[in-house]
N, C-alpha and C positions, 0 to 999 in steps of 0.2 A: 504493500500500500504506500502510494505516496503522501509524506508530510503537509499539511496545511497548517501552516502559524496566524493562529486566530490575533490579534488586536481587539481589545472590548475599549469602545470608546464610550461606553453608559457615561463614565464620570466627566467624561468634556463634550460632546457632542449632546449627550442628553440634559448637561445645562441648560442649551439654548430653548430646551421647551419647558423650562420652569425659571428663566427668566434671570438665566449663571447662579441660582439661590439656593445650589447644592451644598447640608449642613455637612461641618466637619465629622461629625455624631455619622451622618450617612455614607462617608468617603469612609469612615472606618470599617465600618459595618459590612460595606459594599470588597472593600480591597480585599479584608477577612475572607471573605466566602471566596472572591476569584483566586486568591492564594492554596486555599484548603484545593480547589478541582481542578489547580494548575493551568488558569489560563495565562499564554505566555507572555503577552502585554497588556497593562494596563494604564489605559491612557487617563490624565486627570487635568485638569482644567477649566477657566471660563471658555464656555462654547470656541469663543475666537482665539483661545491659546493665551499664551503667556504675554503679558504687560496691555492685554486685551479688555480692562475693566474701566469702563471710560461712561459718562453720561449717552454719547451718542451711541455705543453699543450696546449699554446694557451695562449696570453698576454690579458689581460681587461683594455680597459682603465677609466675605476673607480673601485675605489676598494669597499672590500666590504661592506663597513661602509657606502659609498655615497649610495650604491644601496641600503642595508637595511632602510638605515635613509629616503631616497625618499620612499621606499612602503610606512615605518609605517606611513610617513607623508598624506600617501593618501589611507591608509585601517582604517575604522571606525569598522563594522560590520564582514567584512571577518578576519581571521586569517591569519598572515603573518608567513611562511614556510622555511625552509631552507635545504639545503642537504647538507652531513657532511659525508666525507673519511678519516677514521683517517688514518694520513701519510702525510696526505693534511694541513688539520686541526688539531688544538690542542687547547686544553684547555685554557690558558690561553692566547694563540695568535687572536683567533678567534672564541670559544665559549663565553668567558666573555664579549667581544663585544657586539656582537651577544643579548645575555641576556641584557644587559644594554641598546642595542636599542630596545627592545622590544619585539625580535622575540617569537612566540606564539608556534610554531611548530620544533623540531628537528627530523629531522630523521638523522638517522646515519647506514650511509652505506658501507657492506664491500663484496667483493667478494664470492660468493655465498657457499662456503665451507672455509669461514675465520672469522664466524663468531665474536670468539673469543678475535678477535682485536675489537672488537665495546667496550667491558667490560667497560673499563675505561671511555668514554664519556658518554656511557645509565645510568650508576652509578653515576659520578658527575651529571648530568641532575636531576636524579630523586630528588639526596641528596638537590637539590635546588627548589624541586618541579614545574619541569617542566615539558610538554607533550613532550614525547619523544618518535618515533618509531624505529624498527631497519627493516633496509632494504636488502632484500639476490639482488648483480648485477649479470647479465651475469648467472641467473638463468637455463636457458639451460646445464648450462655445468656440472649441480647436478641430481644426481639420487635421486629421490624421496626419498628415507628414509634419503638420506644428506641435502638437504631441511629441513626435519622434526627435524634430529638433534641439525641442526644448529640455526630454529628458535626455539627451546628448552631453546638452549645457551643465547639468544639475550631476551625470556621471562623472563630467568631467572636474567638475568641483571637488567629488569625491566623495558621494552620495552612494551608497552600498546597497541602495534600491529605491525604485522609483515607485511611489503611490499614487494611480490616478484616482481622484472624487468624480462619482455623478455628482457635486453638489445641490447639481439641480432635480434627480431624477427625474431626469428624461431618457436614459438610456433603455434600448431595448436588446434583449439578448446578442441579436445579429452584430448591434453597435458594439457592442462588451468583446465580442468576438475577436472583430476587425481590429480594433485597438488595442487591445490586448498582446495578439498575436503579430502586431507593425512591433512593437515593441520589445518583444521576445528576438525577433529578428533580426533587432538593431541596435538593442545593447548585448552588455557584457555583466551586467550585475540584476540582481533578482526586482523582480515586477509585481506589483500590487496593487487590490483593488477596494474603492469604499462606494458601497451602494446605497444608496437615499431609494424609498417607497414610491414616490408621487403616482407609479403607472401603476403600482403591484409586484413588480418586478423584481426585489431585491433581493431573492434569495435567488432566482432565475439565473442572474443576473451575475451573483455571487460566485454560481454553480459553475458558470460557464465561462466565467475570469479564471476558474480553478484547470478547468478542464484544455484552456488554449493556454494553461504554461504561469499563471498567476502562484505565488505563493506564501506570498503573504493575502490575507484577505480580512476586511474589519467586519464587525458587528458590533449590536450593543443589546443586553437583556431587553426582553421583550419588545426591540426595534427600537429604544427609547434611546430617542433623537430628533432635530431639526423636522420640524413641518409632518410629513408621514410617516416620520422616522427611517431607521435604517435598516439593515439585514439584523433579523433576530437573533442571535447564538443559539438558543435554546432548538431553535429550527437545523439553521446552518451544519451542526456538529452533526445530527443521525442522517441530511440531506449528502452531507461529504460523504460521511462516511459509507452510505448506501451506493456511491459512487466510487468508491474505492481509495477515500482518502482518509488519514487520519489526523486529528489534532491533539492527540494525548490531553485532551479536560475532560475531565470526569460527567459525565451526562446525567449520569441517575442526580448528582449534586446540583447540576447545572437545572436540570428540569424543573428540583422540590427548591430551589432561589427565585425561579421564574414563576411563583405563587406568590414567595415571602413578598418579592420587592413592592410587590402592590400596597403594602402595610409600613414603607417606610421611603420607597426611593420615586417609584412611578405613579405619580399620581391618578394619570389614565395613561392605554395603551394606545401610541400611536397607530391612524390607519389612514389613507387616502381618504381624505374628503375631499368635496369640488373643489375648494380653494390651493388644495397643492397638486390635485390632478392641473389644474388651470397655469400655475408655476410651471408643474414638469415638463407642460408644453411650450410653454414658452420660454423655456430655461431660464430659469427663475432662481437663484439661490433658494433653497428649504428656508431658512433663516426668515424670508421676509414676510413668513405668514401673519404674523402676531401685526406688526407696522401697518400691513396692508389694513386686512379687517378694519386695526383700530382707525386711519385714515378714512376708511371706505362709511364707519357707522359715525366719526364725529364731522363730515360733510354731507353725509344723505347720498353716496354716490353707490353705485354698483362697482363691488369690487372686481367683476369680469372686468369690466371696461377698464379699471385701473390697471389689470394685471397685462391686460394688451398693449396699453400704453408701456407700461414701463418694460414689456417685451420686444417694443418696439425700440426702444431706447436702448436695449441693453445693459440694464443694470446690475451690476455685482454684489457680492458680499462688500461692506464697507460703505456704502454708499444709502444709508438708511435713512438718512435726512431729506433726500431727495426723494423719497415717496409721497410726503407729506406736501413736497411743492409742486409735483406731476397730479397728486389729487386735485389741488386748489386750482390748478389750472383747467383739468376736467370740467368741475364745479363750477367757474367760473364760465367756461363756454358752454355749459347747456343751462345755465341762466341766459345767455345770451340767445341762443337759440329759443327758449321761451318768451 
């Protein structure tokens, strides 16, 4: 059987749907159990990574030295993970930390055709001999040979594997395929994938990033993540494994945690509603589900119409203030039209 190394991103990705307001009580709680059934990264942070806790993204109330300091204090076995925006993060504000608590894992992540800003963080990492990936976000919105360039740029840095996001979920099987496998073909170092819900798709998805050569691959308990969430682990581990791979975490623990967490960590289960099927079409960041709505119900506007608009614009992660003025604008021209 072949190795899948799972990533549970519940502790950072699953912030963004509770608003980065993941308690330290929970990070404990949560790392415990992934340690006990041996998953072998465990990622922790505000939704958008490290030095990411800002008014216009979304305020934490712990920063991120409590949250790293709590995993490492309760990861033995598992590796503790972090996600890294340069813009967000810097070097000396927020990696050097980082390092000094422990953290095992950096991936350093940049907009899917901006590779080139990662340079400076995969280079100091490496210079200090650290495990460091680089990651392409909002992967939808690159043509395949841009993809392959970009994680060219990100090997060459010195990134020991590339991670591409649907962060938009949009991706379909066929897409997961194609990319996947440009990529296998044209590097030199290990390939991986992070699946967002919006169509249904993310263990599909998951499956068949696994199957064209993928091995690293994320998930998060019960999909809990961004918008429709992501690939569920709980799912992912017996779908692998029925396909001939394995991830060494414990399943029977993993299944009876995928009840617990309802009682402390998931408030509700992520699922595709219209509002991120509407995103994964228009490749949309997951993230901008909570902005849009609340735009959409404090101007009286149809949030379809927002979401075509700001698909029409192309809007990214990072760029959250700008929904609020694409609404207004909405608003304003069907008063006028009235």
């Amino acid at each position: 059987m072949s190795k899948i190394i799972i990533t549970d991103s519940s502790l950072r990705d699953g912030n963004h749907s509770v608003k980065h307001s993941i308690s330290l009580s929970n990070v404990k709680r949560y790392c415990q159990f992934a340690d006990r059934v041996g998953i072998p990264i465990v990622e922790v942070g505000h939704g958008n990574g490290l030095g990411a806790s800002s008014l216009l993204i979304g305020m934490c109330p712990h920063s991120d030295d409590q949250l790293l300091s709590t995993a490492r204090e309760n990861l033995n076995k598992s590796k503790l993970g972090v996600h890294i925006i340069p813009g967000l993060a810097t070097v000396k504000r927020n990696i050097k930390p980082a390092m000094d608590i422990g953290v095992d894992v950096f991936r350093i992540a940049t907009h899917c055709t901006e590779a080139s800003l990662s340079r400076a963080h995969i280079e100091y990492l490496k210079t200090h001999n650290k495990t460091v990936f680089g990651v392409l976000m909002m992967s939808a919105l690159a043509e395949i040979d841009d993809l392959v360039e970009n994680s060219k740029l990100m090997e060459k840095y010195g990134a020991e594997a590339i991670i591409i996001m649907d962060s938009t979920g949009t991706y379909l099987p066929m897409d997961v395929a194609d990319r996947i496998k440009a990529l296998k073909d044209n590097l030199s170092i290990k390939v991986g994938f992070h699946a967002h819900n919006n169509l249904g798709c993310a263990i599909a998805n998951s499956l068949i990033a696994a199957q064209n050569g993928a091995e690293y691959i994320d998930g998060c308990i019960r999909g809990f993540g961004a918008g429709a969430g992501n690939a569920s682990i709980e799912i992912l581990i017996p779908v692998l494994e029925k396909c001939g791979y394995v991830s060494g975490i414990d399943f029977k623990g993993t299944i009876a945690e995928a009840d617990d967490v309802l009682n402390y960590l998931v408030p509700s289960v992520p699922s595709p509603a219209p509002v991120n099927i509407l995103t994964g079409l228009n490749k949309l960041f997951s993230g901008f589900e909570k902005p849009i709505i609340k735009a959409s119900k404090l101007l009286g506007i149809e949030y379809s119409s927002l979401i075509f608009e700001l698909g029409n614009r192309k809007l990214v992660a990072g760029q959250e203030d700008l929904i609020l003025e694409v609404a207004k604008k909405i608003k304003k021209d069907n008063d006028i039209l009235q």
